[in-house]
Each structure stands twice: as C-alpha cells, then as structure tokens.
N, C-alpha and C positions, 0 to 999 in steps of 0.2 A: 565768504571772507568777512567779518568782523568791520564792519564802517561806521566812523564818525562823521559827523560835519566840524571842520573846523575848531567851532565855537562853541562846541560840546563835546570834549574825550573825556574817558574816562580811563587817565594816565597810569591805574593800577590793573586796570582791567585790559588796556592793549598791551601790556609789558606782559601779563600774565598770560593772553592770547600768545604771543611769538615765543616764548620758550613752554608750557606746559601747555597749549590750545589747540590751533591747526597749523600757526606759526607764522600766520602775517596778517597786515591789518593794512586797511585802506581809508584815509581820511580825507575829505572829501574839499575842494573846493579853498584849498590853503594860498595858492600864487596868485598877481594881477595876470590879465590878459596880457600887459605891457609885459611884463616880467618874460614870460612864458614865448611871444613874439620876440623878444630881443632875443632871449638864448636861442632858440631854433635857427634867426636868420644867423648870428654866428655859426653855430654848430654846419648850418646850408653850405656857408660862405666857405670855412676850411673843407667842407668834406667833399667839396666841387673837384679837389684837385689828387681826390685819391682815384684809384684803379676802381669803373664802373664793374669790373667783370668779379670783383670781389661783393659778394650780396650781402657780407655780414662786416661790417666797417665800424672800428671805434677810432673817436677823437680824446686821447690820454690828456691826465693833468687840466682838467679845467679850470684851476686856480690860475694860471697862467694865461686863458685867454679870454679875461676880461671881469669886469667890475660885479656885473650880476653875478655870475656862480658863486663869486664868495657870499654875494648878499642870500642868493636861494641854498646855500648851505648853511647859514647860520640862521637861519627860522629858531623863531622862540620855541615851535613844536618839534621839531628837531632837538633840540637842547633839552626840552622837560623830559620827553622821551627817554633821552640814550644819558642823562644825569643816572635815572635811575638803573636805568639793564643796564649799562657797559661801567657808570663811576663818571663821575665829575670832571676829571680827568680825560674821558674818551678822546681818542684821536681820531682822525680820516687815512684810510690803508689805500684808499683806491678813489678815485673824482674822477668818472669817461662818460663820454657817451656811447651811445650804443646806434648802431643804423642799420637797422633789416631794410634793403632794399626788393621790390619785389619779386617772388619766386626764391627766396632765403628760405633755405631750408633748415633751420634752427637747429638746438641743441640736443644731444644724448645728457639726459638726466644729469646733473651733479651735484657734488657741495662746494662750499666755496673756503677763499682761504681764510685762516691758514689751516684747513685742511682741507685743501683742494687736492692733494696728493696721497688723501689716507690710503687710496688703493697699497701704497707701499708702509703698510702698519706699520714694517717694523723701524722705520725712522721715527717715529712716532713714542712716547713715554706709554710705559706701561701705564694700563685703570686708562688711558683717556676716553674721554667720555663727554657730552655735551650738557649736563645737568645744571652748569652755570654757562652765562653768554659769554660766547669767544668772539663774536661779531654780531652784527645790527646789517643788511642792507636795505638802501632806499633808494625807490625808483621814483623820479619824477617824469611824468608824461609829458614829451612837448608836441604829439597828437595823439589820438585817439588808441587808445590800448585794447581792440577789439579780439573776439577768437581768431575773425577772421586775418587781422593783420598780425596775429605772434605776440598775442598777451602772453607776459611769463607764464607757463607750467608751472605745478607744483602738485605736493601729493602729503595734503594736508596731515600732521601729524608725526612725521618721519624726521624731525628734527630733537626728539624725545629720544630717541638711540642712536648712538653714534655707529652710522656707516655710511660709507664710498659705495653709492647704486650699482651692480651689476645685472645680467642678461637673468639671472637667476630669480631676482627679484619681480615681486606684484606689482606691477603700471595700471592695475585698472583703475585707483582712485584720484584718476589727473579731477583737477579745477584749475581755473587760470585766473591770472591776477586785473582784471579786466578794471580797464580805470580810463579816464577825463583830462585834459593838460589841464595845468592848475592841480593836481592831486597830489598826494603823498602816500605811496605802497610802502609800507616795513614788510621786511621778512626776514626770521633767522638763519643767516644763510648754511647752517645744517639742514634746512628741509630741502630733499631731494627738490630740484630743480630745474629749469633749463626754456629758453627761448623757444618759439612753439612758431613752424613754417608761416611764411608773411603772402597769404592766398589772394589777396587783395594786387590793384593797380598801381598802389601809391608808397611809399617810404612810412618806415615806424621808426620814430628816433625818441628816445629817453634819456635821462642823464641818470649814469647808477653810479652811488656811493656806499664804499663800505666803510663801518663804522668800527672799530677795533678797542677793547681795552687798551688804556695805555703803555701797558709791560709789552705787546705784541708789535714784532719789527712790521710797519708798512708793507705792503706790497709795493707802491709804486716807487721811485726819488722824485720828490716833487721839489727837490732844491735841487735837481739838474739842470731846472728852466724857470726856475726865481734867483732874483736877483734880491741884493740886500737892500734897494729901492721898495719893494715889493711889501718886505719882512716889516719894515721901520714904519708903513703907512698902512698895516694889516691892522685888523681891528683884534681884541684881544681871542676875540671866540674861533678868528682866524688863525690865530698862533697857537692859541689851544688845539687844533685841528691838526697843525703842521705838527705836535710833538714837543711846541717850545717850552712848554709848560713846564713838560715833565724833565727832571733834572740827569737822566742819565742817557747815553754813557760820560764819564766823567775823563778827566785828562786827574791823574793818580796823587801827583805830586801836589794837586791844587784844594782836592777833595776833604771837604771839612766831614770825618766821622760822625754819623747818628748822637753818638756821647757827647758833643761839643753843641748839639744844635739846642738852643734855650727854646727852642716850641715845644719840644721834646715833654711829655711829665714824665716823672722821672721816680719810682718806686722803693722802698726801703725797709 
C-alpha cells in the first residue's frame, strides 16, 4: 500500500494511487493520541450496551455523538485530498464505526455504495463504469489494524473495472490495509473489499467514512438525529459534509433559474 507520513504526501500522486493504482493509500501518523483516546472511549461507552453475541457491531452517524468526529473529519488532509478526486464540493454518505469483536468472522468481498448493489446491474444506467470517483473511503484506526485482528482485505487494482465480486472470481491477490490509531487509510471504495476474521483476544474498532461527489444521495440521514442547534454552531467544512453547500433539491416556486444568476458568464 502506498504510505505517506503526514507531513509529506504527495497529493497527486495518492489520488492517482486510489483510482488508476492499487486503490488505497495509507498516511501515516495524522491524529493526537488525545484525539484517538477520546473517540475510542466514546465509541467503548455506547457500544457497551449493544448485544455482546453480535461480533461485528457499528455505531451510525457519528456527527451526532460528539465534538471530536466532526473535528477528525475535517483534517486539512482529508480536505486536500477528496477537493481533488471527489470536487470541492464533496459530501459525507456514511460517518460509523466499525467493531470486530473477537472471533468476528468478517466479510465476503465487496464494493461499496452507491454501488453496493451492482450485483442487480440492471437497476443500474447503461456504460456505468468506475473510470471517474463515485466515492473516496476512509478509515481511521482507533487500535491497532493488524492481519491478525481484521485489517481490511482488499485486492489491489480491481477498482479499474467496474464489478460486484462473485464466487467466480480470482481472490488470490488479497493484501490488507494494515495500519496504527492515529492513521489515515483511503480506499476507492470500487476495489473489491471486505473486513478480514478478528483471530486475536481483544476488539478492532475504526471510524469509516465515506466520502461521496456532491450530486450522490447519502447513504445515511444524518438529519434524523441533528438538531438545528447542531447545523447553526457547525463549522463550515461541517456543513459542506452534511450537503448544506450544495443547493439542491430545491422547493420549484422559489428557484431562481441558471439565466437569472449573475455568477453565471454568459456567451454570445
């Protein structure tokens, strides 16, 4: 996997990794330890009171439970990043955590959305195809992202043709996304996929975000459990993330036409 430190990427060159390379990158040594402790003891604190007998447990919408995620989603490197692959514009479709408990026996291959459902192509527009970014994901480690404990799978390069993985398909070329709390993993989430069994004694917990072109409906409602408190004291890169940005869909009767907007240049 392609790694930076920090305080040396080279912003043309991991964009260029995750759509035309092997399709994820790992930069190294981005969060405080502070940072990294407070979300985990969150993430500990609500996931105390879910069902133990489930091994693979997420905690949805983390914009909603508390100050840090929004701070750990607006990194400057997060921003230079997905300005360029996704548009300026980019929104947030997904903010959860992930919790492989031990003995989790991880995932069957996939891709992610919105085309997490390619297996049914024919919902699907004709020519679709991955040759520009439909999404950006990013994982942040709040422990240790070992083989042993269920580092993401992946099978570098398979993010270059658009397909939904079947039994049909060559698995021999796994690597896994092996990485440090405090990191930053990208991966295009077209490249075949998927959480990898947790062999170890102890818990594996991440926070995954997926990153989405603007035009793309979310996955999650993250305004089911924000309040307009929330919206009004969000910092602007927050709002940009939530969609605020972007000016559609519109209410018809109020909508000022393209013709009428003086940013517009206007040709003759």
């Amino acid at each position: 996997m392609l790694t930076f430190e920090s305080k040396n990427i080279d912003v043309n060159q991991a964009i260029n990794e995750l759509i035309d390379g092997d399709g994820a990158v790992l930069i190294k040594n981005v969060y405080s330890k502070k940072q990294i402790d407070k979300s985990r003891d969150t993430i500990n604190r609500i996931s105390e009171k879910k069902d133990k007998r489930k091994l693979e447990q997420r905690v949805w919408n983390l914009f909603s439970k508390g100050q840090v995620f929004s701070d750990l989603i607006s990194n400057d490197i997060i921003f230079n990043l997905m300005t360029k692959f996704l548009g300026k514009e980019f929104t947030c479709g997904s903010y959860a955590a992930s919790i492989l408990l031990p003995g989790a026996s991880g995932q069957i291959p996939h891709i992610d959305y919105p085309f997490s459902d390619y297996y049914n192509k024919e919902t699907f527009p004709m020519r679709s195809n991955s040759l520009y970014p439909q999404n950006c994901q990013v994982t942040i480690p709040l422990e240790v992202f070992s083989k042993e404990s269920g580092a993401t799978g992946y099978y570098p390069g398979t993010q270059k043709n658009l397909h939904f993985p079947t039994k049909e398909d060559d698995f021999t070329n796994l690597k896994q996304m092996v990485s440090d709390p405090g990191d930053l993993v990208f991966f295009y989430g077209m490249v075949w996929h998927c959480a990898m069994p947790n062999k170890t004694n102890h818990k594996r917990t991440g926070l995954l975000i997926e990153l989405l072109p603007k035009y793309v409906k979310p996955l999650e409602d993250f305004f089911a459990h924000l309040d307009k408190d929330f919206i009004n004291k969000s910092s602007d890169r927050v709002k940009q993330l939530l969609g605020l940005k972007y000016s559609y869909p519109v209410v018809g009767e109020t909508f000022k036409p393209f013709s009428s907007n003086k940013k517009l240049k206007t040709y003759k």
